[in-house]
C-alpha positions in Angstrom: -9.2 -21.2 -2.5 -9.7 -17.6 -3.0 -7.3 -14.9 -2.0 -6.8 -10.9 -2.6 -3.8 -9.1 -2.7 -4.9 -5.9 -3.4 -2.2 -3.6 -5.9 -1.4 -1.6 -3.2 -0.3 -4.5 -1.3 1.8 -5.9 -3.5 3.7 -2.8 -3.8 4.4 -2.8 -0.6 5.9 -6.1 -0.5 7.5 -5.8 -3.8 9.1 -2.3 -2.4 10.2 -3.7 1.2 10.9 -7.2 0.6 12.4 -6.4 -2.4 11.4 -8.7 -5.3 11.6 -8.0 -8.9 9.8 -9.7 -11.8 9.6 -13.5 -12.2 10.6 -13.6 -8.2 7.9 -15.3 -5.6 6.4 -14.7 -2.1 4.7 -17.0 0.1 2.1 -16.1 2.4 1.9 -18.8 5.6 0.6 -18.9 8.3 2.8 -17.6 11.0 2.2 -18.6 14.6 3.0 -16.3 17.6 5.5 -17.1 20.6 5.0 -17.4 23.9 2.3 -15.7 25.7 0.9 -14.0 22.2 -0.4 -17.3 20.9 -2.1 -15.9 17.9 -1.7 -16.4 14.6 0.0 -13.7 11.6 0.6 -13.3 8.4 4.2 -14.9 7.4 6.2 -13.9 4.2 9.2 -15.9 2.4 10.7 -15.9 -0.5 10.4 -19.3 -2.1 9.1 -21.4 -5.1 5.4 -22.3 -5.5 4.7 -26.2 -6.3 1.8 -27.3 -8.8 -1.0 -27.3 -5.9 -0.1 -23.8 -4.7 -2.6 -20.7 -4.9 -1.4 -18.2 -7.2 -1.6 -15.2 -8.0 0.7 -12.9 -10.2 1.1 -9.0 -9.6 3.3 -6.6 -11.6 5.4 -9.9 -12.5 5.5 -11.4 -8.4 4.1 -14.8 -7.9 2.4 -14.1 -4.3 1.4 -18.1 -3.2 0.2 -20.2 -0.8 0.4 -23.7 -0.1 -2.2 -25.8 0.5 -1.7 -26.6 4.3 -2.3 -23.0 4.9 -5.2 -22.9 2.6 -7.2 -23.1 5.9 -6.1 -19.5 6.9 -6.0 -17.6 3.8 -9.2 -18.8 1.7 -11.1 -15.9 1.6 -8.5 -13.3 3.1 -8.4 -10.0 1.5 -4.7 -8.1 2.2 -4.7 -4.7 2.0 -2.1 -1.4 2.6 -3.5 1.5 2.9 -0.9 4.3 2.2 -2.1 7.3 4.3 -2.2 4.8 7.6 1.6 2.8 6.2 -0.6 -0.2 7.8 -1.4 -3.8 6.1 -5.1 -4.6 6.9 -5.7 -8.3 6.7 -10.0 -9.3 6.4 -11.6 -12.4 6.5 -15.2 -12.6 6.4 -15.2 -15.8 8.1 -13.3 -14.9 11.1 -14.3 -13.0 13.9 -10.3 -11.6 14.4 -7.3 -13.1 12.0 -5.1 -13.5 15.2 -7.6 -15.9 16.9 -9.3 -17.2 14.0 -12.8 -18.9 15.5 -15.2 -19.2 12.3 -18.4 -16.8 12.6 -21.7 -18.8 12.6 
């Protein structure tokens, strides 16, 4: 499991969410309601367990469990400051909404 949360876009969950040091964020896998159908990311606070994915940013535990391992392995999330817009990329999906795996 491989996952990027680049600096920039841990600030802007750290700033918005707000979280401080030793606090954690998971990332899941969010599905969309009726007539959308596609798929997001989700953000919670919450606690990681031992097989979570970690990884630690200015203090912030960003995580993911492992049933959403699936989604996220890969993923690279991004903000870019001049757009105020997360960009979410997965090499290995043609869209991240309606993930169908390249071949």
């Amino acid at each position: 499991m491989k996952l990027t949360v680049t600096e920039q876009a841990a600030k802007l969950y750290i700033e918005e969410v707000p979280l401080k040091k030793g606090e954690h964020l998971r990332l899941y896998v969010r599905v969309g309601g009726v007539g959308s159908g596609g798929f997001s990311v989700g953000v919670m606070k919450d606690v990681p367990n031992e097989r979570s994915y970690k990884q630690i940013i200015d203090g912030v535990t960003f995580f993911v469990n492992e049933d959403d391992f699936w989604y996220f392995d890969g993923m690279t999330i991004d903000f870019n400051p001049d757009t105020g817009f997360l960009h979410v990329d997965h090499p290995e999906f043609t869209n991240t909404d309606h993930p169908n795996r390249k071949k």
